[in-house]
C-alpha positions as CSV (number, residue, x, y, z in Angstrom):
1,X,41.1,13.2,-23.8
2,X,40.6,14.3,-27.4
3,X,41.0,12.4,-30.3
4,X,44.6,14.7,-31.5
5,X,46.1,13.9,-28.2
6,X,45.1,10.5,-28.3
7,X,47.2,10.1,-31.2
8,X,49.6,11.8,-29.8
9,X,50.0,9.8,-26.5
10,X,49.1,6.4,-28.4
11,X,45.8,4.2,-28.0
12,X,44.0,4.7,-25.1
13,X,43.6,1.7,-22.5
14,X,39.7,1.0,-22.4
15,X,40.0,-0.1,-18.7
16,X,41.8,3.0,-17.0
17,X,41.4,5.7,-19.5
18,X,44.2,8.8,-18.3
19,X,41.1,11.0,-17.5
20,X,39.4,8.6,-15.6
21,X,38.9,8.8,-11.6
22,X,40.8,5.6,-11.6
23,X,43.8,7.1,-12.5
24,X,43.6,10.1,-10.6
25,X,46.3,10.1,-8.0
26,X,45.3,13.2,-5.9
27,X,41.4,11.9,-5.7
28,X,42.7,8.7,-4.6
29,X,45.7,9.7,-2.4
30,X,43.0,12.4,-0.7
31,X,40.6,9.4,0.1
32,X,43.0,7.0,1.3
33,X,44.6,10.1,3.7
34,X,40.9,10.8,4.6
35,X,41.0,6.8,6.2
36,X,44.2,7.1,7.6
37,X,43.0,10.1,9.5
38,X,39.9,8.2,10.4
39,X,41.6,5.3,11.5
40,X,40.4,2.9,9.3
41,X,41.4,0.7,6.3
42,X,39.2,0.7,3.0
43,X,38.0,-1.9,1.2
44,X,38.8,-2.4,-2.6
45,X,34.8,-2.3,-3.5
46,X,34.4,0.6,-1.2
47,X,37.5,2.6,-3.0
48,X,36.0,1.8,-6.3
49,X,32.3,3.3,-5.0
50,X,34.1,6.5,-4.0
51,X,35.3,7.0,-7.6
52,X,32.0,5.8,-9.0
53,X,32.9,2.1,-10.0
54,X,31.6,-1.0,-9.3
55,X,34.2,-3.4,-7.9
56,X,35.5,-5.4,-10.7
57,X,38.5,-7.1,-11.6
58,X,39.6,-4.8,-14.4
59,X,38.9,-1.6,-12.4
60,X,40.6,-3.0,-9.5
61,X,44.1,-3.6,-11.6
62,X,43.6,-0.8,-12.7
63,X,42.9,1.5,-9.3
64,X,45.9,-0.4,-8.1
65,X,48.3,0.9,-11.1
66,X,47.2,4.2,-8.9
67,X,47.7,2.9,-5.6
68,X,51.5,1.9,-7.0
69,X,52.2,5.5,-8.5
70,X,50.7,7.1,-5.1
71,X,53.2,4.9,-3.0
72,X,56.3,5.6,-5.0
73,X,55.6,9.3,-4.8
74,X,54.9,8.5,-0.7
75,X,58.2,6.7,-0.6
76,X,60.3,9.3,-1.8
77,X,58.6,12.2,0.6
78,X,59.5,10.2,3.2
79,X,55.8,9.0,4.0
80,X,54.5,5.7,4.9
81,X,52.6,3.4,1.9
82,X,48.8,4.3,1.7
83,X,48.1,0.9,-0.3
84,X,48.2,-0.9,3.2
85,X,44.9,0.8,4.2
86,X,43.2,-1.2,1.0
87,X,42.1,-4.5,1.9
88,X,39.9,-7.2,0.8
89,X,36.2,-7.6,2.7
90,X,36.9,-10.7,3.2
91,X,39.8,-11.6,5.6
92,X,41.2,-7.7,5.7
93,X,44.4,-7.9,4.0
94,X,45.8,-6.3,0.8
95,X,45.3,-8.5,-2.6
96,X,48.4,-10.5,-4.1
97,X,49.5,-7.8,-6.1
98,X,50.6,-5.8,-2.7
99,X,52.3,-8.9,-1.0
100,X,54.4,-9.7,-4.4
101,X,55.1,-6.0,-5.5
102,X,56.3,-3.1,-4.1
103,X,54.3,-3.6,-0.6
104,X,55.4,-6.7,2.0
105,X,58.5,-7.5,0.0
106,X,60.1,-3.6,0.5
107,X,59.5,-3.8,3.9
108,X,61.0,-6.7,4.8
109,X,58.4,-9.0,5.2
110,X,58.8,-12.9,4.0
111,X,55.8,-14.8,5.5
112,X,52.4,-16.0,4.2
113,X,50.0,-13.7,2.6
114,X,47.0,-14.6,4.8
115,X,46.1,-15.7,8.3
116,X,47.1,-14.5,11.3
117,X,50.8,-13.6,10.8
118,X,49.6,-11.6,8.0
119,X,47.3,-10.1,9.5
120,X,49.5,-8.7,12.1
121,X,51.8,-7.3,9.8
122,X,49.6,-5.5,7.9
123,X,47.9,-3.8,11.1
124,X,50.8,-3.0,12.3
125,X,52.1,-1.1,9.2
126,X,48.3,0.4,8.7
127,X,49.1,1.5,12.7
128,X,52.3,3.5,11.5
129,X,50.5,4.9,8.6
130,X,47.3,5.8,11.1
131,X,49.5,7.3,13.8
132,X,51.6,9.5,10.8
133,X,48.5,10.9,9.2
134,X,46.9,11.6,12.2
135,X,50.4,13.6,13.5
136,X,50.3,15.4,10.0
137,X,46.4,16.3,10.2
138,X,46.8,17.3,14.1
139,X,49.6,19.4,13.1
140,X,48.0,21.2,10.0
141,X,50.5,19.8,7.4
């Protein structure tokens, strides 16, 4: 971004700059549609490799600001939520920010944000978004 647009658009927000592959929605909606086909959920540290961070807490807040934008876009095209399919390494599930924002609470669900309850819910709604993407890639959409 040069510096006459940054004046124009405001300071510039050292952890997610606008040109940064954080922000990108395509590069990140492409990857997480790239698991879906493959069947498989994503890791926050292994989303932030594939855009060329380290996993850290600013970058992930950051990457999930994307991750929102991606699923309101997703939401009004009629598609499932792609944020589902990014969990944390160490029990599978998606971080607080997805059970207490747009995620878990829009669909319904009202029960604990880890163990096994949670963990059901959140297969079975990475299940839907497996089986849609596949359909879609199988179909040439």
């Amino acid at each position: 971004m040069g510096k006459a647009r940054a004046a124009i658009d405001g300071p510039v927000d050292p952890v997610s700059p606008p040109d940064d592959a954080l922000a990108d929605v395509a590069r990140v909606r492409a990857i997480l549609i790239e698991a879906a086909i493959a069947g498989e959920a994503i890791s926050y540290s292994h989303l932030l490799a594939q855009l060329g961070h380290r996993f850290t807490r600013p970058k992930m807040r950051a990457v999930c600001k994307t991750l929102d934008a991606i699923d309101l876009a997703g939401r009004a095209a009629g598609e499932p939520e792609l944020a589902v399919l990014v969990v944390r390494e160490s029990d599978g599930l998606p971080g607080q920010g997805w059970w207490v924002g747009d995620g878990a609470m829009l669909l319904g669900y009202d029960g604990p944000w880890t163990g096994i309850e949670a963990l059901r819910f959140v297969r079975g709604l990475q299940a839907e978004v497996f089986a849609y993407w596949r359909a879609r890639d199988a179909g040439g959409a």
